[in-house]
N, CA and C of each residue as an Amber inpcrd file, in Angstrom:
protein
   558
  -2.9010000  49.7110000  -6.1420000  -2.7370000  48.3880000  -6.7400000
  -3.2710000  48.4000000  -8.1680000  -2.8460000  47.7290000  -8.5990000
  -2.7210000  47.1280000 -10.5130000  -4.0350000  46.5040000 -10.7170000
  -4.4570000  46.6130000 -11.9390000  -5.7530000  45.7300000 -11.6800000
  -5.0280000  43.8240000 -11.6990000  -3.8780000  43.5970000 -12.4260000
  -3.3210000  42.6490000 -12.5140000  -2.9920000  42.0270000 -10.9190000
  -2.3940000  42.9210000 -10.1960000  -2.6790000  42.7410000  -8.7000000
  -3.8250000  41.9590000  -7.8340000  -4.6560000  42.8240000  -8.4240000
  -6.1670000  42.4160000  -7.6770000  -6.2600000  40.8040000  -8.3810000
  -6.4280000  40.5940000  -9.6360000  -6.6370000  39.3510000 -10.8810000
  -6.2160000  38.2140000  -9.8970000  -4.3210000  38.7530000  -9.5890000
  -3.3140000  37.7300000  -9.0670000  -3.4710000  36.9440000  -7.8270000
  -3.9550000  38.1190000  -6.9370000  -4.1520000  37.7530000  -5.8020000
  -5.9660000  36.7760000  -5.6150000  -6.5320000  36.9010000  -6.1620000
  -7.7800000  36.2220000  -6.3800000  -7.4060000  35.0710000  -6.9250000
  -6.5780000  35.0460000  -8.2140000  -6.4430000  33.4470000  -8.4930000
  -5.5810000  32.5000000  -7.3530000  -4.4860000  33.4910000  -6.8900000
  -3.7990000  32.5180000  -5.8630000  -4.1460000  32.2370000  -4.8890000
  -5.9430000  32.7220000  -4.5440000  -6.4240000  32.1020000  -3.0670000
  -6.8700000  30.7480000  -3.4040000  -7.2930000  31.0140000  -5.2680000
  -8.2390000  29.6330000  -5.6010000  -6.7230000  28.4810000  -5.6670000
  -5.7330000  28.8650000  -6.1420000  -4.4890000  27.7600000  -6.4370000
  -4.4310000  27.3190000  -5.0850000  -4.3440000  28.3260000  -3.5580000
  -4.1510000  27.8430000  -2.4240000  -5.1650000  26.8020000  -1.8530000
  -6.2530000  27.2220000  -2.2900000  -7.5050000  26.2580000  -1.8930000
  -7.0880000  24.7390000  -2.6960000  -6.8700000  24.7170000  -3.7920000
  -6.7270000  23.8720000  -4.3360000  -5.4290000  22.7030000  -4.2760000
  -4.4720000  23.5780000  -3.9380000  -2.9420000  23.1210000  -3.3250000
  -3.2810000  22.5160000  -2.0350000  -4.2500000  23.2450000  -1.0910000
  -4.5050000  22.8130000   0.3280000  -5.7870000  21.9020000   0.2330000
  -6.2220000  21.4470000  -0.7720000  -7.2750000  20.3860000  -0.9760000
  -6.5650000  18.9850000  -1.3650000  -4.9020000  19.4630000  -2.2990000
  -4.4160000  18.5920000  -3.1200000  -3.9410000  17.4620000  -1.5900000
  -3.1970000  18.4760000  -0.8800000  -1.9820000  18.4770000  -0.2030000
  -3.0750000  17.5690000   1.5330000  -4.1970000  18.1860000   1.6700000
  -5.1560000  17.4970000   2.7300000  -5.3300000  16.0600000   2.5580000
  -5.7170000  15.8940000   1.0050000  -6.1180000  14.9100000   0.6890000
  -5.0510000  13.5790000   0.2380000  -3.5130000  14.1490000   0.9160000
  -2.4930000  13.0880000  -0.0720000  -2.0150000  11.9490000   1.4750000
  -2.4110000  12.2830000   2.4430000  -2.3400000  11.2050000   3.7200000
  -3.2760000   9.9960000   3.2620000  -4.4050000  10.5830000   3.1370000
  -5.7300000   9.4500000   3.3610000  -5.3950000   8.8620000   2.2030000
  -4.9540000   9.3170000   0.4710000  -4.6670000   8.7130000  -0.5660000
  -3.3930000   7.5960000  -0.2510000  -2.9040000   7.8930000   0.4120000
  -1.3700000   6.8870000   0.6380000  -1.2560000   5.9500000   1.6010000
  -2.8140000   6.0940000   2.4670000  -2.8800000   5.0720000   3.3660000
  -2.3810000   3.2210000   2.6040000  -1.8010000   2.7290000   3.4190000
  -2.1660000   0.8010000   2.8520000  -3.4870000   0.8780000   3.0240000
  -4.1080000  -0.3010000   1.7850000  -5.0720000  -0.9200000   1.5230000
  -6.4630000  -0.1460000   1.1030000  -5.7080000   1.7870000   1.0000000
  -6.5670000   2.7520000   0.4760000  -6.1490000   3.2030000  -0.8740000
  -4.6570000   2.9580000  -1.1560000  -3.6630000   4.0470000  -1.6640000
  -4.5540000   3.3060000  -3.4210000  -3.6730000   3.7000000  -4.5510000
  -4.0630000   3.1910000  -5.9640000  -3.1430000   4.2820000  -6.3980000
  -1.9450000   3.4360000  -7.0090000  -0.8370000   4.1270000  -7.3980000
  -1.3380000   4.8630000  -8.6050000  -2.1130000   4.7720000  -9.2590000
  -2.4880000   6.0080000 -10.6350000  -3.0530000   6.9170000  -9.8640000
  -3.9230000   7.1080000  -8.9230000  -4.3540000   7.6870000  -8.5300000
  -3.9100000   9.0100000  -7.8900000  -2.8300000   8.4790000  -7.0570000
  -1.6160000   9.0820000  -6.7950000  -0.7730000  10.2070000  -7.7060000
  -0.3910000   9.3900000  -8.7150000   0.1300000  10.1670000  -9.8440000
  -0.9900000  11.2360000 -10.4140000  -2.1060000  11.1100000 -10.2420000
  -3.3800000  11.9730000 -10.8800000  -2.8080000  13.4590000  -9.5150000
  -2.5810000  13.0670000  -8.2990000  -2.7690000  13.9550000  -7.2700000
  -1.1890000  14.6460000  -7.3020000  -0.0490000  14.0100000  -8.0010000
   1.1320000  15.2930000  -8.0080000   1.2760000  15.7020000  -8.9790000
   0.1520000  15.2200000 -10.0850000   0.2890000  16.0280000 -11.6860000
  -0.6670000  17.2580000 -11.3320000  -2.0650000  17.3500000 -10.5510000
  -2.4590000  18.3300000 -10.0830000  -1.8500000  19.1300000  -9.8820000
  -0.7010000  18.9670000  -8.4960000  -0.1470000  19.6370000  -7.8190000
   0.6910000  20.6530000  -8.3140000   1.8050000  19.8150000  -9.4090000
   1.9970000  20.4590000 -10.4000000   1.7940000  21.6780000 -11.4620000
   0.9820000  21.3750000 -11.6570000   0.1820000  22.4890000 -12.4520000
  -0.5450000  23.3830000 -11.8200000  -1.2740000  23.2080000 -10.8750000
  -1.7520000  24.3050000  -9.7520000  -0.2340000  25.5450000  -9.4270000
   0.7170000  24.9160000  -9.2650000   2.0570000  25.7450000  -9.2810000
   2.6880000  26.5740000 -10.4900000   2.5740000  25.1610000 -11.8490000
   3.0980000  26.0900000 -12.7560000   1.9060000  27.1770000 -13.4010000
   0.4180000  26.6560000 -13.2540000  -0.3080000  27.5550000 -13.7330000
  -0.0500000  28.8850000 -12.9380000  -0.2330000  29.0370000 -11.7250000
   0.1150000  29.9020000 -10.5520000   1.5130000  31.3890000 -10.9370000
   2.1740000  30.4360000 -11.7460000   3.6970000  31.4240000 -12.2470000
   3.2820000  31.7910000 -13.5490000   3.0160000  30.9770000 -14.1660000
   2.7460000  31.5590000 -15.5380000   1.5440000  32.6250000 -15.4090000
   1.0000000  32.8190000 -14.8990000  -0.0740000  33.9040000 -14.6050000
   0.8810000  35.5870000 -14.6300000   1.7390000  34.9720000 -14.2320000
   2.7000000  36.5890000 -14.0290000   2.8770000  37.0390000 -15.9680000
   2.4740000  36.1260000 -16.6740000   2.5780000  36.7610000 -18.3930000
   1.4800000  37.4550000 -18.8360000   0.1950000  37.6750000 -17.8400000
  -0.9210000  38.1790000 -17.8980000  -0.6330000  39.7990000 -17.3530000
   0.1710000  40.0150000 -16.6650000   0.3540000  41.1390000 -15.9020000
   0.6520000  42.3420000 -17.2550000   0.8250000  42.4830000 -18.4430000
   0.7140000  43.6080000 -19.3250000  -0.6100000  43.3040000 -19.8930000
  -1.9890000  42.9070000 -19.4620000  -2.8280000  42.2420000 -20.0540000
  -3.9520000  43.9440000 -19.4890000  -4.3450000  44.4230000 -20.1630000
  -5.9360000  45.4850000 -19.9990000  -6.7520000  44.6950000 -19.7320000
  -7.3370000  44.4450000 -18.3230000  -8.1310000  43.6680000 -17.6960000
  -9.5450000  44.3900000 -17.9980000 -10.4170000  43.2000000 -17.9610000
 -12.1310000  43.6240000 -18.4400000 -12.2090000  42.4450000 -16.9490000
 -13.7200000  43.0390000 -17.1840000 -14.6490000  41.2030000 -16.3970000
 -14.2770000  40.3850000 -16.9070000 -14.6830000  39.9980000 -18.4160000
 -14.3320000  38.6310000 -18.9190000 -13.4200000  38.2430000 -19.2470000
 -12.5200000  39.2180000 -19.0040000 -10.6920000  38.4100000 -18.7760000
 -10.6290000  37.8690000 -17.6720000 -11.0020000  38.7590000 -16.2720000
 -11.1100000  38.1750000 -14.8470000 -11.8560000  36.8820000 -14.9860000
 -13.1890000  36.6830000 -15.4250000 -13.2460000  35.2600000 -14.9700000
 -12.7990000  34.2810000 -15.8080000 -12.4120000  34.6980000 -17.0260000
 -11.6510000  33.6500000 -17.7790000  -9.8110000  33.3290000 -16.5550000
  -9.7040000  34.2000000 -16.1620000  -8.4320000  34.2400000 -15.5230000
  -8.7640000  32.7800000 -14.2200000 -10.1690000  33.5810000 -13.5190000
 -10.3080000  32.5550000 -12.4810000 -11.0860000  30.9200000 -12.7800000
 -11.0730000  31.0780000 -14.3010000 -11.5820000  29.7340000 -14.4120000
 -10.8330000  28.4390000 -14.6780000  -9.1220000  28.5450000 -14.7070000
  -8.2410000  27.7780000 -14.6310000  -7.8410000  27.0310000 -13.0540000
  -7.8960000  28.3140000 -12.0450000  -7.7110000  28.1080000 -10.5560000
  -8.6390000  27.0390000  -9.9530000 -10.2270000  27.3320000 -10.8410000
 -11.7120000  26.8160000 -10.2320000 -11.7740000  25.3760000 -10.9980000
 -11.2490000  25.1360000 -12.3740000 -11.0340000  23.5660000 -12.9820000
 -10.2570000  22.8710000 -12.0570000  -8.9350000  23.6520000 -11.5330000
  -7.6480000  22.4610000 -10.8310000  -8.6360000  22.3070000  -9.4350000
  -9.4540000  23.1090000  -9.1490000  -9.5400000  23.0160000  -7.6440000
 -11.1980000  21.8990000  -7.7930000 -11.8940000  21.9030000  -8.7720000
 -12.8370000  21.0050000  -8.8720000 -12.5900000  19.5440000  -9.4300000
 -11.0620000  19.6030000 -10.3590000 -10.5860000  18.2110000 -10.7600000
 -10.0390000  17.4840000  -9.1240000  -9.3240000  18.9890000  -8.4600000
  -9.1280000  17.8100000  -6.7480000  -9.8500000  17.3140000  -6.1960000
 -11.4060000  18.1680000  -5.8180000 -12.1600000  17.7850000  -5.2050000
 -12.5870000  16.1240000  -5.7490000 -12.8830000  16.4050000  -7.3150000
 -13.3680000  15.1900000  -7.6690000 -12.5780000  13.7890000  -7.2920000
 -11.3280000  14.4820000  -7.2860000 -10.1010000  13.3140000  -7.4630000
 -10.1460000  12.7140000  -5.9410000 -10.6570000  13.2560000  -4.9990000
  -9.8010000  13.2960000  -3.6950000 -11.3740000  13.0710000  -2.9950000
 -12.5150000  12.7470000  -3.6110000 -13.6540000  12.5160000  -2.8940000
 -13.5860000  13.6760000  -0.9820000 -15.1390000  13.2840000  -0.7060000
 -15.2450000  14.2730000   0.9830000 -13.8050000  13.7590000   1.4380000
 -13.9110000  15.2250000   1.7480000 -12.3100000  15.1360000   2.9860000
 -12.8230000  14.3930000   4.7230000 -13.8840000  14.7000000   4.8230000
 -13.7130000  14.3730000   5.9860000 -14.2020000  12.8990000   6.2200000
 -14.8760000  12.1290000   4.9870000 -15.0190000  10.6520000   5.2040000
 -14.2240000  10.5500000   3.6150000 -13.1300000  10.0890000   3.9120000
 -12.0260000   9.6850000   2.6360000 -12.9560000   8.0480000   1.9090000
 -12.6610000   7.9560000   0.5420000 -13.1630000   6.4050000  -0.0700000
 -12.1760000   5.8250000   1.0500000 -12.7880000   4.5480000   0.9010000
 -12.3620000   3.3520000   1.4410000 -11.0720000   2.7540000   0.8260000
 -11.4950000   2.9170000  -0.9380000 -10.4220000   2.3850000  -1.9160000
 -10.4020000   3.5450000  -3.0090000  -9.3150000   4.2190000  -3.2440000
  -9.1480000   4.7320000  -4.0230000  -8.9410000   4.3020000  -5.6380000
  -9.0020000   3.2660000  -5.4260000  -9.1730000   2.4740000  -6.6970000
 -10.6630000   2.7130000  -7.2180000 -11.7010000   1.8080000  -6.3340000
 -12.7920000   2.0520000  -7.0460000 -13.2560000   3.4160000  -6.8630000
 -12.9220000   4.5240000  -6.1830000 -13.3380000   5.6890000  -6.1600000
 -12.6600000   6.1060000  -7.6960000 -11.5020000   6.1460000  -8.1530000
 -10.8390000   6.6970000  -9.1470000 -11.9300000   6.1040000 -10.3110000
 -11.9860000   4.6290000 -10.4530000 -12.6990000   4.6290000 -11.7300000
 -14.5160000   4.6780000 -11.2500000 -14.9520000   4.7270000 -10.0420000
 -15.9030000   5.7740000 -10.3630000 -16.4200000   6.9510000 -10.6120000
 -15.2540000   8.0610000 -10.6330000 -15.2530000   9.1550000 -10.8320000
 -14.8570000   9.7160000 -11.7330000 -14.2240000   8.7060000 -12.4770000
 -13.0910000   9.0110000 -13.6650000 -13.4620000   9.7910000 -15.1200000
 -15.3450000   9.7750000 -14.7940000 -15.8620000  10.0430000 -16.1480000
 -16.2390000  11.5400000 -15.8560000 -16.1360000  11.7010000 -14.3970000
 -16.4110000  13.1130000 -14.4210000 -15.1160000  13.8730000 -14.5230000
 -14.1800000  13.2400000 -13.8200000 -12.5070000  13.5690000 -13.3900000
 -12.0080000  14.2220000 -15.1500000 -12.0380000  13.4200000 -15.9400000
 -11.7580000  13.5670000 -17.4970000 -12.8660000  14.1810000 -17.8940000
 -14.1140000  14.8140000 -17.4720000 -14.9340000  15.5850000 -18.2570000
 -14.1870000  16.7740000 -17.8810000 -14.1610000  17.1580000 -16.7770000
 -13.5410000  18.4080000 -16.3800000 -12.3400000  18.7630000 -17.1220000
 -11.7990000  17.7720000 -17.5210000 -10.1840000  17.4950000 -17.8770000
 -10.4500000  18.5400000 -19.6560000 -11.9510000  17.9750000 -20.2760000
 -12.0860000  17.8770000 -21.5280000 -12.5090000  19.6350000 -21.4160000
 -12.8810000  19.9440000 -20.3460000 -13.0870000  21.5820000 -20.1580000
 -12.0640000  21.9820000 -20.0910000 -11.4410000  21.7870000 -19.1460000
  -9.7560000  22.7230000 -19.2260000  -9.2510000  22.9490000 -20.3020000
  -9.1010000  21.9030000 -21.4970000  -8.5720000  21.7240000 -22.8740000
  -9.4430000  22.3940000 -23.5720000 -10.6320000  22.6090000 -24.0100000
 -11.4000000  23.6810000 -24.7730000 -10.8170000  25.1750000 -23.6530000
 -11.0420000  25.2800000 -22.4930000 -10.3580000  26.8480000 -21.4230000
  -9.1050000  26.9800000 -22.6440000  -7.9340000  26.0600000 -22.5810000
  -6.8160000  26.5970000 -23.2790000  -6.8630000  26.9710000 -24.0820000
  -7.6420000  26.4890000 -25.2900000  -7.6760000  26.2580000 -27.0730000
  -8.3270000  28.0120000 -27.4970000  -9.2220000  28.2450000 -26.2360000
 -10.0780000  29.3000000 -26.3020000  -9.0610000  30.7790000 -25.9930000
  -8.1760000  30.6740000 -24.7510000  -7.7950000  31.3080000 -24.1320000
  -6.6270000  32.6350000 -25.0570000  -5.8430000  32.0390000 -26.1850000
  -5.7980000  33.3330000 -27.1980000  -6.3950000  34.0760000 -27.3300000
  -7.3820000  34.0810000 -28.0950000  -9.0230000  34.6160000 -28.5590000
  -9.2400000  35.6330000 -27.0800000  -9.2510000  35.3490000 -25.6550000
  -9.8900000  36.4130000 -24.8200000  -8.4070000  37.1590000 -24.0150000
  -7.2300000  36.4400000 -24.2060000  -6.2540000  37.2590000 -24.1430000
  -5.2650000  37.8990000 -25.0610000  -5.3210000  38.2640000 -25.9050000
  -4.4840000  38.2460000 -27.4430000  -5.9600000  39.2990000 -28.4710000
  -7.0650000  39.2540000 -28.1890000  -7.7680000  40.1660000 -28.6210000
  -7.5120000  39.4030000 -30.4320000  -7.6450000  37.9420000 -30.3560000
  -7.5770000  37.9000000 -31.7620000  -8.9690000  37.5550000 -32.3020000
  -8.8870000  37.9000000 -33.6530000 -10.7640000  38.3090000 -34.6700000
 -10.6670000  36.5200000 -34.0440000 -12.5830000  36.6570000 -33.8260000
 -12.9840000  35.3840000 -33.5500000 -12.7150000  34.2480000 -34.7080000
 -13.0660000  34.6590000 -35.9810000 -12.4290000  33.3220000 -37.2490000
 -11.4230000  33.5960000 -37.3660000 -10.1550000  33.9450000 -36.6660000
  -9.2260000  33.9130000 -37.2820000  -8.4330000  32.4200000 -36.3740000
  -7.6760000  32.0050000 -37.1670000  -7.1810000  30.7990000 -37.0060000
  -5.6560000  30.9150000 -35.9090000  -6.1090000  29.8360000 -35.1470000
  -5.4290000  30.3450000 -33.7070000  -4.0550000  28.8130000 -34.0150000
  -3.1860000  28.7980000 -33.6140000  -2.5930000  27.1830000 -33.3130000
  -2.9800000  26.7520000 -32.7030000  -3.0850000  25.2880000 -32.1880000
  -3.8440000  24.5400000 -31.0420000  -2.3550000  24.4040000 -29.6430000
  -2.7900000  25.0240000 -29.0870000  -1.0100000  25.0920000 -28.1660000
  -1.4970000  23.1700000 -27.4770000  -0.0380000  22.8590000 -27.9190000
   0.3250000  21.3370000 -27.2200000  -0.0570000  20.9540000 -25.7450000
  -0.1480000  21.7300000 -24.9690000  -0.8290000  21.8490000 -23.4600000
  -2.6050000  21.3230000 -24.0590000  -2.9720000  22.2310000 -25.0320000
  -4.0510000  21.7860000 -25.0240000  -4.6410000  20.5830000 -25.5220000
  -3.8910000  20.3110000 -26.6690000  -4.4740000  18.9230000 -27.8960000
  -3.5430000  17.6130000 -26.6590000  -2.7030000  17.9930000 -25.9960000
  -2.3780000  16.8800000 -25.2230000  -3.6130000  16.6450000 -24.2380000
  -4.1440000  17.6830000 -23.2870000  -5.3190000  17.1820000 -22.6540000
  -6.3250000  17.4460000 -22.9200000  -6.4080000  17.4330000 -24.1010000
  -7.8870000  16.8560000 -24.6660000  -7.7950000  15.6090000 -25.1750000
  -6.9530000  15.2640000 -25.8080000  -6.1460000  13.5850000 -26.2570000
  -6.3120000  13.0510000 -25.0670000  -5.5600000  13.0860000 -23.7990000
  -5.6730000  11.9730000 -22.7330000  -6.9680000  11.9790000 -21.8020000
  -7.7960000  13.0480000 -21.8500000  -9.0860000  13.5240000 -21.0210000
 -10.0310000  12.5040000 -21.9200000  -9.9850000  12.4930000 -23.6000000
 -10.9710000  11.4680000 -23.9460000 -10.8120000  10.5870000 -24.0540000
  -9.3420000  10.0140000 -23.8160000  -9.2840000   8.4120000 -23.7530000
  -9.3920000   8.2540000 -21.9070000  -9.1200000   9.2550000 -21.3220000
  -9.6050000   8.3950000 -20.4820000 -11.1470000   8.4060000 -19.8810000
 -11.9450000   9.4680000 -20.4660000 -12.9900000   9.5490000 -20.0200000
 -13.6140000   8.2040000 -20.8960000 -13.2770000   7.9150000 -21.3930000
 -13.8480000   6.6160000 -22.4770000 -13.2440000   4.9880000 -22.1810000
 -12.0530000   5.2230000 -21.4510000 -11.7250000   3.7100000 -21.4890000
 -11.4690000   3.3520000 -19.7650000 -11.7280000   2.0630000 -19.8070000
 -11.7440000   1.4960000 -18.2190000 -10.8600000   0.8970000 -17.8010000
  -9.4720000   0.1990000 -19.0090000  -8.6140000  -0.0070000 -18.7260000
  -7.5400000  -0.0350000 -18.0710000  -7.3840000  -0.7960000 -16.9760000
  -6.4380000   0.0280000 -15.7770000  -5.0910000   0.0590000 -16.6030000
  -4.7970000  -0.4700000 -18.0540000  -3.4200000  -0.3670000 -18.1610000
  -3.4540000   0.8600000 -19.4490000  -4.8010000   1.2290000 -19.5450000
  -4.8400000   2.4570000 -20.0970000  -4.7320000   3.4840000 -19.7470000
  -5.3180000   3.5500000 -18.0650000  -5.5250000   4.7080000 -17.6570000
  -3.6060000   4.9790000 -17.1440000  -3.2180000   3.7790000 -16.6430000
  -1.7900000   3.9170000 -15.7020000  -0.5140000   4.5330000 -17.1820000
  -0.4520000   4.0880000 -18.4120000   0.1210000   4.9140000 -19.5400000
  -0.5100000   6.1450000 -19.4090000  -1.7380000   6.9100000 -19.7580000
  -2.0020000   7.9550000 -19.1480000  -1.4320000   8.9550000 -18.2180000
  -1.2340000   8.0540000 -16.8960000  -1.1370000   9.3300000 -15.7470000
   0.3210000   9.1340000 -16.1340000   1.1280000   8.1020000 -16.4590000
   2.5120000   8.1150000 -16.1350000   2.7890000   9.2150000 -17.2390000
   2.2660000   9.2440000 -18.4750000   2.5940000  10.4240000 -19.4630000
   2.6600000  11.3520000 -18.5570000   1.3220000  11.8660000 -17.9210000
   0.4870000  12.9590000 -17.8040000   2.1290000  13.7840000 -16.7330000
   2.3730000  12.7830000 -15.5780000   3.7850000  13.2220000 -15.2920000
   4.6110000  13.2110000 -15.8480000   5.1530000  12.7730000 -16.4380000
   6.3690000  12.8500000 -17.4650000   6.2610000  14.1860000 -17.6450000
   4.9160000  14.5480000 -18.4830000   5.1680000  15.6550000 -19.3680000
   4.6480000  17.1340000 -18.6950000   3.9800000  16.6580000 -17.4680000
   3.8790000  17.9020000 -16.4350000   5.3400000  18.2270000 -15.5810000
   5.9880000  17.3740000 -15.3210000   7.4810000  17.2820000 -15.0840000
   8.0670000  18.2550000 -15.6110000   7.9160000  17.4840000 -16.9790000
   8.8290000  18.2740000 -17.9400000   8.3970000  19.6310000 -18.1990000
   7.4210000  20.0030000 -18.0830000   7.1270000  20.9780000 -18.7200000
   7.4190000  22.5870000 -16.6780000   7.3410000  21.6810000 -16.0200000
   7.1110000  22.3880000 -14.9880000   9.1820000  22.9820000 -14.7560000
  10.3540000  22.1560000 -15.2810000  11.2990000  22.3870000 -15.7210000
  11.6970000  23.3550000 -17.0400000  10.7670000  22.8530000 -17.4370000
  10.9370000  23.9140000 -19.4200000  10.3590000  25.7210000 -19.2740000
   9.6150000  25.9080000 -17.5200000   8.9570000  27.0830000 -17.6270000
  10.5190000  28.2580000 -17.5040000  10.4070000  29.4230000 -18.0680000
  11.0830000  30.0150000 -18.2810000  10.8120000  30.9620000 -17.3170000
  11.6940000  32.4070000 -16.9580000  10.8600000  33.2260000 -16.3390000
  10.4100000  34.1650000 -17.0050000   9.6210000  33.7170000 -15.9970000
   8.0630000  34.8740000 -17.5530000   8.4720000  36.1770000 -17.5290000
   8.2500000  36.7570000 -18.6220000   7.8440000  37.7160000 -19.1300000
   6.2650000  37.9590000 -19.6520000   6.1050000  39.1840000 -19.0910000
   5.0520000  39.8350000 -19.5320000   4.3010000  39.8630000 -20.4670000
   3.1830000  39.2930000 -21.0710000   2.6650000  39.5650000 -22.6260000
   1.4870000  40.5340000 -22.5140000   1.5250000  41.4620000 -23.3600000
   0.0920000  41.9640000 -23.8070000   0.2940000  43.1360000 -23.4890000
């Protein structure tokens, strides 16, 4: 086996954990008089991306693996699978209301959010082997969730947060349609 092999198969236990945290937790979210339709949308934009991150991983496979590629690799799998947990409170005593669970959690839910977006911005630099000052583009995956991670870690607005998630699908949608089949980089 490849060391890319070994990488692959480690991140896709964390995507499975996280898919099977998303996917546990989407009954008790949809119950009447539990459900909170943003909330919802927070749990298939996850889902989403746990998948397309999952494929796009196959562009890592010409990549000369170190340690700190590996855990930079597994620290995308370990954000989606700690934004579910947060999102989706104990599995085995579900919130009552996913409403007030969402905006009590929401400041941690979007801190995590504000990590993933520095993970991306960073993620040239430890795969691409580029000089640390040298000037990277900000890829749109990232300046988009860092843009919606601090407005929503900052605002309480339910008609702020619901523009939010409805983007947040739109453009995980879209983008989960726009993936190409990968090719290899590095």
């Amino acid at each position: 086996m490849s060391h890319f092999e070994y990488v692959s198969v480690a991140t896709a236990l964390i995507y499975a954990l996280a898919i099977g945290r998303l996917l546990g937790g989407l009954a008790p979210a949809m119950e009447a008089g539990r459900r909170y339709w943003v909330h919802l949308i927070w749990v298939f934009v996850l889902l989403l991306v746990a998948v397309m991150a999952w494929w796009i991983m196959w562009r890592t496979s010409g990549v000369t693996w170190t340690p700190l590629k590996f855990l930079w690799a597994l620290s995308l799998p370990a954000f989606v699978f700690v934004r579910a947990s947060i999102l989706l409170g104990n599995s085995n005593d579900p919130p009552v209301s996913y409403f007030d669970h969402y905006y009590e959690k929401r400041t941690l839910f979007f801190g995590v959010g504000l990590g993933v977006a520095i993970f991306i911005i960073f993620t040239p630099w430890i795969f691409q082997s580029r000089p640390w000052f040298a000037m990277a583009p900000v890829h749109p995956s990232a300046a988009g969730l860092l843009t919606i991670s601090a407005i929503g870690l900052f605002s309480r607005s339910h008609g702020v947060h619901a523009v939010i998630a409805v983007f947040s699908l739109i453009s995980a949608t879209a983008a989960f349609f726009a993936i190409p089949v990968s090719t290899p980089v590095g």
